[in-house]
C-alpha angles and dihedrals in degrees: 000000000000138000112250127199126227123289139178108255134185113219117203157096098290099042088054096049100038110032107021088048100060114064114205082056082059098051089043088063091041096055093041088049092049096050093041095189132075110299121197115249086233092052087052086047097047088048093044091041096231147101130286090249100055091053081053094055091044092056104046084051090059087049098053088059088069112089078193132019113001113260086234129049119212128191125142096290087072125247132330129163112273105255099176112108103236123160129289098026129096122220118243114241134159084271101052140073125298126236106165115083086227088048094042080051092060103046086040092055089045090047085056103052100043090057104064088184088050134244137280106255092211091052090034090056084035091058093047093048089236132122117264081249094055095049089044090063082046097057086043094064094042080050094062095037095053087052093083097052097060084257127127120208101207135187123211107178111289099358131062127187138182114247127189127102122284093261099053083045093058101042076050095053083045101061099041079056110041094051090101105029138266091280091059092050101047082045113041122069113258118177079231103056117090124201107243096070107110120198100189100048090040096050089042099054086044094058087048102053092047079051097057095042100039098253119157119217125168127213106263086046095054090053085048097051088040082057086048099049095045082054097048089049109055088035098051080042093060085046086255095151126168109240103166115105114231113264081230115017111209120198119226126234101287080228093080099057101098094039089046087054088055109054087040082056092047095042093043093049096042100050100028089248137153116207116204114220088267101055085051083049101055083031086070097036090063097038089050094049085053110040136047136213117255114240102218099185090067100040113103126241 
């Protein structure tokens, strides 16, 4: 699931008939919005596994489906999405409407689990400007992709909704966003994300509070809790809380505990939040999996 840039878009009957029915035209933007540069039209053909010819034809149909600028522009360097503003199209932000099957993903997943009693598939592929079939192969993909997380995606009529407990939801959300790193994440737009997150101040108070209290955090675990804790926070803000207890509770290292109170106090102050006893318990049990206890008797002065 990848994190797409933003692109200029038509929305509209024909796009939705003509270019989002038709697969291989889908895979064609994706890749050009992936590669967001000039790509060869052999190297289209060699990825497609097809001519030439065929990548030519692909890409006049997608362009037919444009009542104004094509959606491709082509020159002797090959294909690349049009990036110039021109009347009747909409640019494509984190708070728009998704074209791209990797971008609808995203704001499908993030429909789902904001809506803890599930969403309406009509108003879901009306939102998304695509047909009920092609958000139907959609939810087929993030089915098989929640599987592995202990979730169900399951459909009831008209409504479908994705079960598993809070835990499971938010290991989930961590890997759709990890895949590229914390600075993609802090830096790419996500219909997740909010705006009052800051990296910088919350790595930096983190940092602060191990300090005082001896704990020991590396680099790429620190990227991991930060991810945690941006996580912890939206979903505990939706009122979003675990309330499972573990299979097999473990209990973290008692020498946590002050520096644990700490960053709760922090997290809960800062973002106007109120954690349950549960929430504090898997809090430590992260922080504790990712961190270590300074020894001070071997650290040299």
């Amino acid at each position: 699931m990848g994190f797409s840039y933003n692109i200029l878009v038509i929305l509209g009957d024909c796009m939705e008939g003509y270019v989002m029915g038709n697969e291989r035209y889908e895979q064609l933007l994706d890749y050009l919005d992936q590669k967001r540069d000039w790509v060869a039209a052999r190297d289209l053909a060699r990825y497609f596994g097809v001519s030439g010819r065929q990548i030519r034809s692909y890409v006049a149909a997608i362009n037919r489906s444009s009542e104004t600028q094509p959606l491709i522009d082509s020159s002797n360097k090959g294909y690349r999405l049009s990036r110039a503003p021109v009347p009747g199209r909409r640019r494509l932000s984190e708070d728009s409407l998704p074209i791209l099957p990797a971008q609808r993903s995203e704001h499908i997943i993030t429909a789902l689990l904001r809506s803890p009693g599930g969403c309406n598939v009509f108003d879901l592929a009306e939102s998304l400007f695509i047909s009920v079939p092609t958000l139907e192969n959609d939810l087929g993909k993030i089915r098989r992709d929640t599987a592995g997380y202990g979730l169900t995606l399951r459909r009831n009529r008209e409504t479908v909704v994705l079960e598993g407990n809070e835990r499971d939801k938010r290991r989930f959300l961590k890997e759709c966003l990890f895949q590229g790193g914390w600075e993609k994440v802090r830096t790419e737009p996500h219909p997740f994300f909010t705006q009052d997150f800051n990296d910088s101040s919350v790595r930096a108070s983190i940092k602060r509070i191990f300090s005082e209290h001896s704990v020991f955090v590396n680099d790429y675990a620190l990227d991991d809790l930060l991810l945690h804790m941006f996580i912890v926070v939206q979903r505990v803000r939706s009122g979003c809380c675990i309330e499972e207890i573990p299979t097999c509770p473990s209990e973290p290292d008692s020498r946590y505990l002050y520096a644990i109170k700490d960053l709760s106090e922090y997290l809960q102050t800062t973002f106007s939040l109120s954690f349950g006893p549960l929430e504090l318990h898997d809090l430590e049990l992260v922080l504790s999996q990712n961190t270590s206890i300074l020894d001070p008797s071997i650290i040299t002065p």
